[in-house]
C-alpha positions, 0 to 999 in steps of 0.5 A, spaced: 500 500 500 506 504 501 506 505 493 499 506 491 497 514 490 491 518 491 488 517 482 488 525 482 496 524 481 497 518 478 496 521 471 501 527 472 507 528 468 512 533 468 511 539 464 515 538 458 521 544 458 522 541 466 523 535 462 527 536 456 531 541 461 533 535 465 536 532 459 539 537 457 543 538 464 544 531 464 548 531 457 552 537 460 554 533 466 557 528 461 562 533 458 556 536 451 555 543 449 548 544 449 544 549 446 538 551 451 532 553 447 527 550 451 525 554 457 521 560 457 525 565 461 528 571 459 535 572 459 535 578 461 537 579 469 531 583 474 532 590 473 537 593 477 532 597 480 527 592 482 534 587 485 536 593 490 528 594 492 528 586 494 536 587 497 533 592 502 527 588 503 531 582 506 536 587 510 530 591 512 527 585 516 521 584 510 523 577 511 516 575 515 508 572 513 504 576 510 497 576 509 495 570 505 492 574 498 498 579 498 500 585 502 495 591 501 500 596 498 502 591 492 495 589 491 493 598 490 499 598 486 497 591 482 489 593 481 492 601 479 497 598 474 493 593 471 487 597 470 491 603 466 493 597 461 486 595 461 483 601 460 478 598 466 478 599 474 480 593 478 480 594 487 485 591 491 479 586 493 479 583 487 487 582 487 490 576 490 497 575 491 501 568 489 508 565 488 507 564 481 501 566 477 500 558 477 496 559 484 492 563 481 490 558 476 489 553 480 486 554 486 480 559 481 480 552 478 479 548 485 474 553 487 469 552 481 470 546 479 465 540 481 467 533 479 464 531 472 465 539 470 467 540 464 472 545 461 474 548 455 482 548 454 487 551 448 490 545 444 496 546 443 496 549 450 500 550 456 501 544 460 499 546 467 492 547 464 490 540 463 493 537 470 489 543 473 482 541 471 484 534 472 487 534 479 480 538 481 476 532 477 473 536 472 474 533 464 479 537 459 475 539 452 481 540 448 480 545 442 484 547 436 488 553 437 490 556 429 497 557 429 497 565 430 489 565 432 484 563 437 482 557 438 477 555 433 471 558 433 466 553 430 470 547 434 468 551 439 461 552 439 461 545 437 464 543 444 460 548 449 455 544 453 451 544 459 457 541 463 461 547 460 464 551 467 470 554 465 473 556 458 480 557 458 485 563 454 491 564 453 493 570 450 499 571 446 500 565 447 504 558 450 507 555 445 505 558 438 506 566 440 499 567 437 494 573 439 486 572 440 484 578 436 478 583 438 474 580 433 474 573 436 474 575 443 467 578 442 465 571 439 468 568 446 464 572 450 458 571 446 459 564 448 461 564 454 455 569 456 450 563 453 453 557 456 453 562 462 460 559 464 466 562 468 473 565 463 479 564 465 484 569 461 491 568 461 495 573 460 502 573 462 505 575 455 500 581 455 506 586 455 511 582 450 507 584 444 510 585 438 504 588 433 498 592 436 496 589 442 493 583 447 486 585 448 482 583 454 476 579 454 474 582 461 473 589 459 467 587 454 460 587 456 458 582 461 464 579 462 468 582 468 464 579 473 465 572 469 473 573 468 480 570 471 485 575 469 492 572 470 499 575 470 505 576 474 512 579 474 516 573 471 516 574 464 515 581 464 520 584 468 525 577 468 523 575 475 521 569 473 526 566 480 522 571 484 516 566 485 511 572 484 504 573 480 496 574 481 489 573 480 484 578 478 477 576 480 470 577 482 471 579 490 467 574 492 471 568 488 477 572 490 475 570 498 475 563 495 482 563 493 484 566 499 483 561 502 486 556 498 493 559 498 491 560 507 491 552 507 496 551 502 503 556 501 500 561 507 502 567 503 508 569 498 515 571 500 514 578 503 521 581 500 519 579 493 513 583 494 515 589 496 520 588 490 514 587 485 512 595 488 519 596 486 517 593 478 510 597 478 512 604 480 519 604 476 521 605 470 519 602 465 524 603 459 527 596 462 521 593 460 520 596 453 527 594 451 527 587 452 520 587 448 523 590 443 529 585 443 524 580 443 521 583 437 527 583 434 529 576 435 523 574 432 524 578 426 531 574 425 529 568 428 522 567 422 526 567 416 532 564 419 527 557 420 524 558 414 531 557 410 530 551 413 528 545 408 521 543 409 521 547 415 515 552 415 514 558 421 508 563 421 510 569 424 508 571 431 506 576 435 507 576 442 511 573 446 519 569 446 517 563 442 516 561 435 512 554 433 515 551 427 511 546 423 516 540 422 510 535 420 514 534 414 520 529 416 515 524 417 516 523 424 513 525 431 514 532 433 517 527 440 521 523 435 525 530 432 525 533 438 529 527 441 533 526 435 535 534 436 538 533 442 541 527 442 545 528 436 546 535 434 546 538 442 539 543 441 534 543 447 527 544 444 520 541 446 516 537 441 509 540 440 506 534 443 509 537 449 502 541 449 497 536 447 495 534 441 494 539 437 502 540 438 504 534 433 508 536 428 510 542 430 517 543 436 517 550 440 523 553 440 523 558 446 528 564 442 529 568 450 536 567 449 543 570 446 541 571 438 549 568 438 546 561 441 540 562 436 544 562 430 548 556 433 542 553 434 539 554 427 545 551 424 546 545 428 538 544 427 541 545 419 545 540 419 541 534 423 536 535 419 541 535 413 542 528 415 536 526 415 
């Protein structure tokens, strides 16, 4: 019995870029030189400005609990910021406070969803998404999500039903870069409205876009109230060690989730807290270059992959990673993954990582020195030469 689990856990794997990052580590322990393009981490460092504030906080003694949603400056300094990027008016009330923005998607997914519930994921689609709904014991309803669009709107007509509790979005998005425009956004509310079901809206890259903006679902008619808006501090300000991100929600939901985080993480580190004000109040022009570098990035890297024989990348247009469709070369998006890694010494994740929808395409994180995405490029030249 010691090796029997909880059947809530016994289907959990780990997140692919943990993975294949794992691997690639290992391979270097073994003497390789290993191109990382796998994880989704900006490698920029902190803000200097953002670093001091988080120094003082430990020397100043901001070392101690805090309440279990936030502190109540950082919640102010969260609802007037991302209010002003949304044209909408949020309160501390509605902010709740968390190591990561992960918490915020799962305990708003274990306060709403009942065993038999059903919930509406992108596919291909973040990892965490489909473990969450499974560990609350509600059903994954896969839908197709078009390579630099929304999800399919007709599929997804065709998938709402009356078990439907949850639609989830992510937007610009992990793994294609794409962005849901306004147009479709409309679409989603409208549906959302009438299968009177709960959004939750990723939005971690909603300020690494690259061409026009990310809009909100949440700012448009009969939303607000029905909408989980999720972003944190690690992709926009590279403080992705710092464990730091938030939920926007109806304060009644933002109760619910209190709780969970009281019973569960009892409350984000103070310190990293006061440095997140730091990010918000200061400058933001640290912000605005690495978006622009990562614009940059993304109009070098696009033509580059499509030099590339059988190889076929849309342009996307937020976030750091490009999803190169592959489908090509016969094998699995697994299978050429591998065969990169081992043989040609680059670490980047199948599409199949991200479900289905992902096969025959590979994500590459291009969050990284353009000098290593070059290398990158040319190795994943000359492997596939092979082939």
């Amino acid at each position: 019995m010691l090796d029997t689990f909880a059947s809530r856990v016994t289907f959990l794997e780990s997140e692919g870029a943990y993975a294949v990052l794992a691997r690639a580590k290992a391979l270097e322990a073994q003497g390789r030189n290993i191109i990382h393009l796998e994880i989704g981490q900006p490698d920029f460092p902190t803000p200097a400005h953002v670093t001091q504030a988080g120094s003082d906080a430990i020397l100043g003694g901001h070392t101690r609990y805090t309440p279990p949603a936030g502190a109540l400056d950082l919640r102010a300094a969260i609802a007037e910021a991302a209010g002003r990027q949304r044209s909408m008016q949020f309160g501390p009330e509605e902010v709740v406070v968390g190591p990561g923005a992960k918490p915020a998607i799962f305990f708003s997914a274990l306060a709403l969803l009942e065993p038999g519930d059903e919930v509406i994921i992108p596919d291909p689609g973040f990892p965490s998404y489909t473990a969450t709904v499974k560990v609350a014991g509600a059903v994954p309803v896969p839908v197709r999500l078009h390579e630099m669009r929304s999800l399919d709107l007709d599929e997804l007509r065709a998938r709402l039903s009356p078990r439907t509790r949850l639609i989830l979005l992510n937007s610009p998005s992990n793994p294609t870069g794409g962005v849901t425009t306004q147009a479709e956004l409309d679409q989603i509310a409208d549906l959302a409205r009438r299968a009177n079901a709960w959004v939750l809206s990723d939005e971690i890259y909603s300020q690494l876009v690259f061409d026009g903006s990310a809009p909100t679902i949440a700012n448009l008619p009969g939303m607000r109230e029905r909408t989980i808006i999720v972003d944190g501090f690690s992709k926009t300000y590279a403080m992705t060690g710092w464990r730091l991100g938030y939920g926007i929600m109806p304060k009644k939901l933002a109760e619910r989730v209190e709780l969970l985080l009281t019973h569960s993480v009892g409350c984000t580190a103070d310190f990293s807290q006061v440095a997140a004000i730091a990010a918000l109040h200061g400058d933001q022009d640290t912000v605005r270059a690495m978006c622009d570098s990562f614009h940059e990035r993304r109009d070098r890297i696009v033509p580059l992959l499509n030099s590339l024989p059988g190889v076929c990348c849309a342009l996307p247009q937020g976030a750091f990673y490009v999803f190169p469709d592959v489908s090509s070369y016969g094998l699995s998006s697994k299978q050429l993954a591998d065969y990169l890694l081992d043989q040609a010494g680059v670490a980047l994740l199948a599409g199949s990582d991200f479900g289905r929808g992902g096969e025959g395409y590979l994500r590459i994180s291009y969050a990284t020195a353009w000098e290593q995405i070059v290398e990158g490029v040319e190795r994943i030249r000359q492997a596939l030469a092979r082939l």
